[in-house]
MARDONU-728494 format. One record per atom (N, C-alpha, C, O, CB): y, z, x. Coordinates in steps of 0.2 Angstrom, whole numbers, plus 5000, padded with zeros to 4 digits. Glycine has a CB too. Layout:
MARDONU-728494
YZX...
This chain:
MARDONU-728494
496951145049497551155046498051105049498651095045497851225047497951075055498251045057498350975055498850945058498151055062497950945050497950915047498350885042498650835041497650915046498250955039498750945032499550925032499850905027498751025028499950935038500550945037500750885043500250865047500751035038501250855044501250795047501750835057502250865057501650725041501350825061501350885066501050805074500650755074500550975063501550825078501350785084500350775086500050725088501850825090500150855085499550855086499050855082498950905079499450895088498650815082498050775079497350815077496950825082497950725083497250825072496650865071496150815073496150755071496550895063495650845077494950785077494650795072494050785073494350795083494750805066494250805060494450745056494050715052494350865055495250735057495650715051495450625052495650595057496550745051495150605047494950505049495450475048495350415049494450465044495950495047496750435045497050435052497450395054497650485038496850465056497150475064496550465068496650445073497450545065495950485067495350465074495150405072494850395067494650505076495550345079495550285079494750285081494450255076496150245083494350305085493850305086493250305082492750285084493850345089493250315077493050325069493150275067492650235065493350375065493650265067493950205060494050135061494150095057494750215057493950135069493950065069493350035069492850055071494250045076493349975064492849925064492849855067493349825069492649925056492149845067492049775069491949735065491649755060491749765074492149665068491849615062491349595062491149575067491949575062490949605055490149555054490049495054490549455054489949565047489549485054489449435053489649375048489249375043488849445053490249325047490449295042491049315039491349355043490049295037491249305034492049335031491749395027491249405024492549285025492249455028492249515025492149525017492449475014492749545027491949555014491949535008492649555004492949515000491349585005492849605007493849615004494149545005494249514999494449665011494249495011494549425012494249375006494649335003494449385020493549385005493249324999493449364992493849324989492249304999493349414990493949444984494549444985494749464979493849504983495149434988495649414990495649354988495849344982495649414996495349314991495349234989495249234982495749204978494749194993494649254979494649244972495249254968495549224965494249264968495349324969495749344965496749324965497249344963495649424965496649264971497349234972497149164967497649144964497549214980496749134966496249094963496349094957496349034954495749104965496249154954496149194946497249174946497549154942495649334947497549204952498149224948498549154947499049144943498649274951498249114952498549044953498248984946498448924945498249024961497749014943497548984934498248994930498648964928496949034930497949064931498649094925499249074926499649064921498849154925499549064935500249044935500348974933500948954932500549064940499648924933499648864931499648864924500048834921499148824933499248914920499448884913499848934909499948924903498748874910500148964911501048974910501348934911501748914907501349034913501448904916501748834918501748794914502348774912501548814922501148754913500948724909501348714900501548674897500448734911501048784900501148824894501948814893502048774888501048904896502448834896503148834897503548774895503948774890503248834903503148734901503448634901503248624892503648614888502748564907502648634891502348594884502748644879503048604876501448604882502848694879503148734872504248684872504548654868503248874874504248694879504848654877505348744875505248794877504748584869505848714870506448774866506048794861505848754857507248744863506048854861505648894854506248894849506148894843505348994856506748904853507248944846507648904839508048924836507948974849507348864839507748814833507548874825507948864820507148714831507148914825507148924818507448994819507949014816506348924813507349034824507549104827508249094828508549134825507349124834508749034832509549054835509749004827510248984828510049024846509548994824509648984817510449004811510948974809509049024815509949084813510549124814511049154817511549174815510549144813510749154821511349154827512149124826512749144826511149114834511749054826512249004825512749004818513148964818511948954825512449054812513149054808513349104810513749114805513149044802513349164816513949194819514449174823515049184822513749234822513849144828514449074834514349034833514749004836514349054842514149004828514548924831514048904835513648944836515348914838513948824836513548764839513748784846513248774850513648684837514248794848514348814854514048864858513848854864514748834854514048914856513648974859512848944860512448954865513549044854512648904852511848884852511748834857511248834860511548854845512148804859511948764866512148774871512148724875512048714868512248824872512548864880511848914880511548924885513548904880511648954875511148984875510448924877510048934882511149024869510348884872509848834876509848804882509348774886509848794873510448804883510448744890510048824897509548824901511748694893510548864895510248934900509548954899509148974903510749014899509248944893508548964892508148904895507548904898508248964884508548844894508048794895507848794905507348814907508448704893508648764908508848814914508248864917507848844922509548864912508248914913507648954917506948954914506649004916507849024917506748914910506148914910505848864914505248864916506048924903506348804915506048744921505848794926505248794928506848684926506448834929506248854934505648894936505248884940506748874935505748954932505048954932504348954931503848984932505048984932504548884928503848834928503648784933503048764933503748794922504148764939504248724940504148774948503848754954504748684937504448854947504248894956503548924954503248944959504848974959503248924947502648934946502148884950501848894955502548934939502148824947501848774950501748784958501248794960502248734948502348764961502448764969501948834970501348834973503448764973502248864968502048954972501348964972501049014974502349024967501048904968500148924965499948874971499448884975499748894955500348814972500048774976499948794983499448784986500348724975500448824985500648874990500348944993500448974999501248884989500048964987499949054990498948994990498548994995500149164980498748954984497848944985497848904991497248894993497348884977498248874995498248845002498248885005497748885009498748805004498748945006498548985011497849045010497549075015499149015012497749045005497049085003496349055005495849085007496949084994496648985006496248935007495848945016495348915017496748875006496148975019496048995025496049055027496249085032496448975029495849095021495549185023494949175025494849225028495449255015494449125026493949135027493749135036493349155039493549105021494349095036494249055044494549095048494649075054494448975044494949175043495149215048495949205050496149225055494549215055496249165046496849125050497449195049497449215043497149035046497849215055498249255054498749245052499049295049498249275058499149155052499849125048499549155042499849195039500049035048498949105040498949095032499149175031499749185029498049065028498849235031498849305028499549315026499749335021498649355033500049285034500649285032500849265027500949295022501049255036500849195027501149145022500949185016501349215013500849045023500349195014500049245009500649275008500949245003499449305011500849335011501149385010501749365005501949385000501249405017502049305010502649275008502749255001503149254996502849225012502249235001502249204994501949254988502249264983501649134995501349274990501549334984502249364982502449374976501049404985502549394989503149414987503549354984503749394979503449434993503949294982504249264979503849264973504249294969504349204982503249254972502749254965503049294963503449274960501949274964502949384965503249424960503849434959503949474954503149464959504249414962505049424960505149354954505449354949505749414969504649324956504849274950504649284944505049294939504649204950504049304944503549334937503849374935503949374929502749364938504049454938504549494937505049484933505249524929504649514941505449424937506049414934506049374926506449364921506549374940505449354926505349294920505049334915505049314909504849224922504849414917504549454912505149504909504949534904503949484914505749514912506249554912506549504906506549524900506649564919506849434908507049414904507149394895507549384891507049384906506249404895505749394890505649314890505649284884505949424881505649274895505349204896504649204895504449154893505349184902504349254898503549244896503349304895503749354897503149204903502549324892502349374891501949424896502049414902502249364887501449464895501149514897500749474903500649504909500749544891500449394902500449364908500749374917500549374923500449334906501249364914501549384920501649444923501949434928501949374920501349504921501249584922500349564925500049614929501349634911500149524924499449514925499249484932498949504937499249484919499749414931499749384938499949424945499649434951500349334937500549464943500749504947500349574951500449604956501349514944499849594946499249644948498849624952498649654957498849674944498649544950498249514954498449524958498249564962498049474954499149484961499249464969499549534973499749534979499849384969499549594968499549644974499049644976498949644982499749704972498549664971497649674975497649634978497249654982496949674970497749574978497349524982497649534988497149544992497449444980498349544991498549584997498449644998498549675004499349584998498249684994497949754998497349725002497349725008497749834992496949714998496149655000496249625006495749615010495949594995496649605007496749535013497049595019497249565024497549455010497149645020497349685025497149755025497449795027497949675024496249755023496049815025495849795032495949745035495649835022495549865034495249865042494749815042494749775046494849955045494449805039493849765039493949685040493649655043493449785033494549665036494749625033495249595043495249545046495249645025495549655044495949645049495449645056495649605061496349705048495149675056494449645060494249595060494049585066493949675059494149555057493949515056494549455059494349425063493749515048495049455058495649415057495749415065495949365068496249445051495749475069495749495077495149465079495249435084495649585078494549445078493849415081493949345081493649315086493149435078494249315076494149245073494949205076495049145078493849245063495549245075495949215081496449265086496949305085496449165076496249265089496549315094497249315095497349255096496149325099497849365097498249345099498449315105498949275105498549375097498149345111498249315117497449285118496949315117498549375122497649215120497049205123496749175130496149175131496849155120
């Protein structure tokens, strides 16, 4: 019972608390969580290239759409609305770009156990989704970006299981 309820004293049954149990060692080679990790930063770092890509090449969609707009406002509004669409869609084609280059570099060293790269990982998924996020709020881009962003959660849940973290403890240690 002592389990169920969160209490200074520790049930010997309960596996979320006997470190003795749960702690693993590392195998032989990289863990299989860190090499799915890797892919699936790999997978999101496609997509965020060809959204990117995507982005740069479409250019301004709205010439036949603020069309009308523009016999409410004025030419005025229609190029202050473009210059801010244009504005943010560089950008996030352009922090797409960097941020793929940057998160498959550091992915790039899950296998060799490196504990920066996991960091740098971290960091960088985090900027990925506030960007992807913010670019899907706006309606800059579509359902892709809802997609990128799943990946690179999974791909950090993956990169920091026990197994994974074991692994990352054998191959660079903190004190040596």
């Amino acid at each position: 019972m002592a389990g169920m309820f969160p209490t200074m004293v520790t049930d010997p049954n309960d596996p979320n608390r006997n470190h003795r149990r749960t702690t693993t060692t590392a195998g032989q080679g990289c863990p299989r969580n860190l090499r799915v990790a890797f892919y699936l930063i790999c997978a999101a770092g496609v997509l965020m290239l060809l959204t990117a890509f995507t982005l740069l090449a479409d250019g301004y969609p709205g010439d036949a759409v603020i069309h009308d707009v523009s016999k409410l406002l004025g030419d005025v509004a229609d190029e202050a609305f473009r210059n801010r669409y244009m504005t943010n869609m560089r950008v996030t084609a352009w922090g797409s770009i960097i941020l793929t280059v940057w998160l498959v570099s550091a992915a790039a060293y899950f296998p060799k156990g490196s504990r920066t790269a996991r960091r740098w990982a971290g960091v960088g998924v985090a900027l990925t989704c506030f960007l992807h996020l913010a670019s899907f709020v706006v309606q800059l881009t579509g359902w892709v970006s809802m997609v990128v962003v799943v990946l690179l959660v999974v791909a950090m849940l993956l990169a920091f299981r026990p197994d994974s973290n074991a692994n990352v403890d054998e191959m660079s240690p903190r004190f040596q």
